[in-house]
C-alpha positions in Angstrom: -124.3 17.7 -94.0 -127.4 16.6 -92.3 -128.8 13.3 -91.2 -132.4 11.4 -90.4 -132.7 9.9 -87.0 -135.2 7.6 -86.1 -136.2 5.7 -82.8 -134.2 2.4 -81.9 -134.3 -0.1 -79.0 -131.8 -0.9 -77.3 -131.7 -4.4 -75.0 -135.6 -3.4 -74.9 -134.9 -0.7 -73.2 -137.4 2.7 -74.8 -136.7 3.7 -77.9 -133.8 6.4 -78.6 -133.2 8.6 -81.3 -130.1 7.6 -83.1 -128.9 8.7 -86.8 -126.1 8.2 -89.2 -124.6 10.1 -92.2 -125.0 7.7 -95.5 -121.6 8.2 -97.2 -121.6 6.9 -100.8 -117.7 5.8 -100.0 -119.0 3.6 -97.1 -122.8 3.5 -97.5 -123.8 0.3 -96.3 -121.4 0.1 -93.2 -122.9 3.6 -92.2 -126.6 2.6 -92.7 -125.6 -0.6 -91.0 -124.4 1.1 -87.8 -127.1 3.5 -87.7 -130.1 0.9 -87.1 -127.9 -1.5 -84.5 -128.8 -1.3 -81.5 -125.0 -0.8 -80.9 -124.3 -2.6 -77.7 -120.8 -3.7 -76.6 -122.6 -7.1 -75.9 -123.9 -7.3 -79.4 -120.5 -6.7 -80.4 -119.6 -9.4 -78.5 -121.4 -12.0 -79.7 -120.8 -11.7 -83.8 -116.9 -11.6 -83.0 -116.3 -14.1 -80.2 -116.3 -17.4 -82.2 -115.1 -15.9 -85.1 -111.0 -16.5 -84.3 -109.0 -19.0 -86.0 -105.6 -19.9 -86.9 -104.8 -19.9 -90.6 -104.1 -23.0 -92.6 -100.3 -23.7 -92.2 -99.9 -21.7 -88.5 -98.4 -18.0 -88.5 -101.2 -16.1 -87.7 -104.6 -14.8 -86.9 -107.1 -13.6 -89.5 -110.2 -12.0 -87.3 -109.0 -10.8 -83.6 -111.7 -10.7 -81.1 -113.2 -7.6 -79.8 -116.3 -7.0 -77.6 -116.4 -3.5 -79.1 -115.8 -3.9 -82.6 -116.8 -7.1 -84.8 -114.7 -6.8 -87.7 -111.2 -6.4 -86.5 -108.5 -8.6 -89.3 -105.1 -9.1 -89.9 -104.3 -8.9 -93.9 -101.5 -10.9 -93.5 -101.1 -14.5 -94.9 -102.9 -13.8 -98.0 -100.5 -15.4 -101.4 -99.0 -13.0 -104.1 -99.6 -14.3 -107.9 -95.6 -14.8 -107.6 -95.7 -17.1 -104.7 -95.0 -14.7 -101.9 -97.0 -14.0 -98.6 -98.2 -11.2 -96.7 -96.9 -11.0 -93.6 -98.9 -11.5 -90.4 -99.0 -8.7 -87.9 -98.1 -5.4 -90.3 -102.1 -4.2 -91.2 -104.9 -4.6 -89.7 -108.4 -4.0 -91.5 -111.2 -2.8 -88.8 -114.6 -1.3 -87.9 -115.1 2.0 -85.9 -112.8 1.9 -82.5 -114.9 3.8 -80.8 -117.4 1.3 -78.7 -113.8 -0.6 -77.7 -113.7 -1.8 -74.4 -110.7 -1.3 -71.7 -110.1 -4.7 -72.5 -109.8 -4.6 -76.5 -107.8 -2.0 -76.1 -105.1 -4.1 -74.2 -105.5 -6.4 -77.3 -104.8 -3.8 -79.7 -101.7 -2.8 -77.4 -100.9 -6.7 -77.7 -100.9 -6.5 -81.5 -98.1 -3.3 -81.4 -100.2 -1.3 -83.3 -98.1 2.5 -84.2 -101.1 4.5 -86.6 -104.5 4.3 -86.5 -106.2 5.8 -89.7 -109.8 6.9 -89.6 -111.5 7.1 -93.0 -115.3 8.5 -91.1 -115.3 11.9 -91.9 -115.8 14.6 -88.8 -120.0 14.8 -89.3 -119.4 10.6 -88.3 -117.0 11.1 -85.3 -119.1 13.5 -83.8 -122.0 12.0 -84.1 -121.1 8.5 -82.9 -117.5 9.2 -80.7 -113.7 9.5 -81.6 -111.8 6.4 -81.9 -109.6 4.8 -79.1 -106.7 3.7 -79.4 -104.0 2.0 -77.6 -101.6 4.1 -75.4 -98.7 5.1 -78.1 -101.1 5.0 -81.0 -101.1 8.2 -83.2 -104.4 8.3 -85.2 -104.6 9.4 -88.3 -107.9 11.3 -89.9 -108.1 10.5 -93.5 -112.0 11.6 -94.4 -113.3 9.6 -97.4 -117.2 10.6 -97.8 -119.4 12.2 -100.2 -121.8 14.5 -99.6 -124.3 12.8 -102.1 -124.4 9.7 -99.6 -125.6 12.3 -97.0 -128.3 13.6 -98.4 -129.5 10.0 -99.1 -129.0 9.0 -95.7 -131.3 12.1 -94.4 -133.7 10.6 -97.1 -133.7 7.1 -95.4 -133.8 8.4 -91.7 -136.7 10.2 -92.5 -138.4 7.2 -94.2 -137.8 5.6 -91.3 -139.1 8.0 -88.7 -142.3 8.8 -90.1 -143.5 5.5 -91.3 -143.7 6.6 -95.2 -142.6 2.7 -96.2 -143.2 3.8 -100.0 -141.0 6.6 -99.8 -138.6 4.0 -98.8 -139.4 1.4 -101.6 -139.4 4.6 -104.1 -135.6 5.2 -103.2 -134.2 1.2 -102.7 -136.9 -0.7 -104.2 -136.1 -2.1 -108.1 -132.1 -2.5 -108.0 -131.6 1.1 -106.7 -130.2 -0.1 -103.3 -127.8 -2.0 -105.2 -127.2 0.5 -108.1 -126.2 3.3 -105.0 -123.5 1.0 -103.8 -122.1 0.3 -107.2 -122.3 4.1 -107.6 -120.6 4.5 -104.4 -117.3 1.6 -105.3 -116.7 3.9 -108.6 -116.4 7.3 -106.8 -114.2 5.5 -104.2 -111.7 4.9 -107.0 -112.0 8.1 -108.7 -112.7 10.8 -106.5 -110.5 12.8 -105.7 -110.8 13.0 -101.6 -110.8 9.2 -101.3 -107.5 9.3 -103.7 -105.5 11.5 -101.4 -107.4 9.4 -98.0 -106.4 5.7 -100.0 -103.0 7.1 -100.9 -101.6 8.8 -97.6 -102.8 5.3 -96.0 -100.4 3.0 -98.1 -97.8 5.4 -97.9 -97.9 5.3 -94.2 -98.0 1.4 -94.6 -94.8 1.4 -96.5 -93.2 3.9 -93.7 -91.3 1.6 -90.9 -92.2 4.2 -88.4 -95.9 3.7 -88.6 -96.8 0.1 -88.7 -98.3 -2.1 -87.3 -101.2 0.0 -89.3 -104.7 -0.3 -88.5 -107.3 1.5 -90.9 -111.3 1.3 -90.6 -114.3 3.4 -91.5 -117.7 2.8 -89.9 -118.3 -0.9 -90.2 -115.3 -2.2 -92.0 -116.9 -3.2 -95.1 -117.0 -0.3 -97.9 -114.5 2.2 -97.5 -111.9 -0.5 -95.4 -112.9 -2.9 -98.2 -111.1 -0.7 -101.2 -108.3 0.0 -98.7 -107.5 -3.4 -98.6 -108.1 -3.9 -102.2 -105.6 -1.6 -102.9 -103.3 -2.9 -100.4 -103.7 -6.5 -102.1 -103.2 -5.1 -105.5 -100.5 -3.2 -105.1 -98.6 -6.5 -103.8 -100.0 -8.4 -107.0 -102.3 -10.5 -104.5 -104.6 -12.1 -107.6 -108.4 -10.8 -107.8 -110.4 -14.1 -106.3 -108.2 -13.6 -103.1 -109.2 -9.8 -102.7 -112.9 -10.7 -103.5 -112.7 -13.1 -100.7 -110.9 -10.6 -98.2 -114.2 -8.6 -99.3 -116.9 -10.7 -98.5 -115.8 -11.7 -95.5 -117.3 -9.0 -93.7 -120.6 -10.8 -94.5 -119.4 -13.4 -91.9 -118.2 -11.5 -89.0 -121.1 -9.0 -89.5 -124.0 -11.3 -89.7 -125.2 -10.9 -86.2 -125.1 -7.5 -86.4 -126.9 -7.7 -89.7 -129.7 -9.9 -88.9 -129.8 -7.9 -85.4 -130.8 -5.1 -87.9 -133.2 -6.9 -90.2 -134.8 -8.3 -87.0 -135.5 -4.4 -86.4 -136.8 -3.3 -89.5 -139.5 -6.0 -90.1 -140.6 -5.1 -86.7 -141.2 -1.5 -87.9 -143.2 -3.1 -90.8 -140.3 -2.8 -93.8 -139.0 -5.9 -95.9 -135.3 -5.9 -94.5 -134.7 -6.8 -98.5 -134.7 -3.7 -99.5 -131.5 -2.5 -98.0 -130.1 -6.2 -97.8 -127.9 -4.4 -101.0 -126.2 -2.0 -98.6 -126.0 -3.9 -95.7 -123.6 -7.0 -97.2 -121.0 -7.4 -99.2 -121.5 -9.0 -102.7 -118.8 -10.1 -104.9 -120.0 -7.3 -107.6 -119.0 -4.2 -105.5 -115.5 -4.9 -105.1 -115.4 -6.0 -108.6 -116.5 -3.3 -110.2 -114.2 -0.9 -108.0 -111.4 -3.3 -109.7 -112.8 -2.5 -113.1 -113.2 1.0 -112.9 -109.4 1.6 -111.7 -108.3 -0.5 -114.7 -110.5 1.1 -116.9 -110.0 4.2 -116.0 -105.8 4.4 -115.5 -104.9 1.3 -117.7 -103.6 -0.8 -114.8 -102.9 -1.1 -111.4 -99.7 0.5 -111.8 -100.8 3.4 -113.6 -103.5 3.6 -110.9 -101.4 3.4 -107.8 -98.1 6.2 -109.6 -100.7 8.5 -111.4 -104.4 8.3 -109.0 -102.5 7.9 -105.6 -99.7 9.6 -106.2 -97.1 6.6 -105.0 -93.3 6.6 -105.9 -91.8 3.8 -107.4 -89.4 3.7 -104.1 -92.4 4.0 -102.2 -94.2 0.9 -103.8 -90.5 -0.6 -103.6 -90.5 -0.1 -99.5 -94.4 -1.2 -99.6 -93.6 -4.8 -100.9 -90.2 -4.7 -98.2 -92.2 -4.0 -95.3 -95.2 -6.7 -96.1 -94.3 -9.6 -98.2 -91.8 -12.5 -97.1 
């Protein structure tokens, strides 16, 4: 796989080349890190305000990082039978690989046991390998598409020599938005994000390896169907998973208007990849749709697409649900 790079400041410092493989299985979180300027400080700032105690006490739904932004505990969510997740099992995430001496103490805080990474090894070496706390083992579950590359080359080199049309001609009319509804469907059906997706809850329903954190490049795509799956598997009802979702939207919004800021300096209407920058409702909806649609239920998805065992489904609802 190849990718475009194009010229990025960075706290006004001379432009740098920096680049980023498009997957279609994470697409906006990997064009949205590709055009950040990336600092830890930026990081900073879209995460710091962002902690708070759930209603009723018992935990902490975003945990603060300087070097990630989108770092979450799944727990406290409601089943459709009355049940809860419980706080401090999974943890939903961005890319650990900007994380700071000090988030890394945090992480230690949280007892976290397995780190999955869902960036495939084109995205690790371009951009760094995780860390993780001391005692961690990290797991490397790709989930990519090669399509999503060849678009992001596309982009980059939009980008880099100025052709704005070329840009419009690929994003412009709904296409921005058609690729990531393109990209939810192949994350439920393909067949290298089915062995990534199901490996990661079997791992969650193994004692020995939670805590569990998972995360691709931003948190948003490829972490967002994780935790779908997660959710559904435990009979957590739709509306509460399409929230989980678009909550990204809210921890990433510096970040995301860091990026707009960018582009409409280089002269392009940041509304043309608005679609695979943030998270709308639709996405995860018709990732939902497609599973049922395609494998008749959740069940059916879960025993016959992931390859889970009743027992293990059994162990998963043990380990996370009071």
């Amino acid at each position: 796989m190849v990718s475009g790079q194009f010229g990025m400041p960075e706290n006004g410092a001379a432009a740098r080349p920096v680049g980023r493989r498009l997957f279609a299985a994470g697409m906006a979180g990997a064009f949205a890190a590709a055009v950040l300027p990336g600092t830890r400080a930026q990081a900073a700032e879209g995460s710091g305000s962002a902690v708070a105690a759930r209603p009723g006490g018992g935990g902490v739904r975003h945990i603060a990082l300087s070097g990630a932004v989108n770092v979450r505990d799944l727990g406290g969510y409601r089943t459709a039978h009355g049940r809860t997740l419980r706080w401090g099992r999974v943890f939903r995430a961005d890319a650990l690989n900007k994380v700071t001496d000090g988030d890394l103490g945090t992480l230690r805080g949280l007892g976290i046991r397995t780190v999955v990474d869902f960036r495939g090894a084109p995205e690790i070496a371009k951009d760094g390998s995780d860390r993780i706390p001391a005692g961690a083992a990290l797991v490397l579950n790709p989930v990519l598409d090669a399509a999503g590359a060849t678009m992001a080359e596309a982009i980059g080199r939009a980008l880099a020599t100025g052709d704005l049309a070329y840009l419009d001609q690929l994003l412009g009319n709904g296409k921005a938005a058609a690729l990531m509804m393109d990209g939810q469907r192949s994350m439920v059906t393909s067949e290298p994000a089915r062995a990534g997706f199901g490996d990661t809850l079997r791992r969650i329903a193994s004692k020995d390896e939670t805590p569990l954190l998972y995360h691709c490049t931003a948190g948003k795509d490829r972490t967002g169907w994780m935790s779908a799956l997660v959710l559904t598997a435990l009979d957590v009802p739709d509306e509460t998973i399409v929230a989980d979702y678009v909550l990204s939207n809210e921890y990433r919004k510096a970040s995301n208007e860091a990026t707009y800021a960018f582009l409409a300096s280089r002269g392009i209407d940041p509304a043309l990849v608005r679609p695979l920058m943030e998270q709308s409702p639709e996405y995860i909806e018709e990732s939902l749709a497609t599973m049922r649609g395609a494998y008749g239920s959740v069940e059916n998805y879960i025993r016959k697409g992931l390859g889970l065992s009743p027992s293990t489904v059994g162990h998963l609802r043990a380990r996370l649900l009071d």
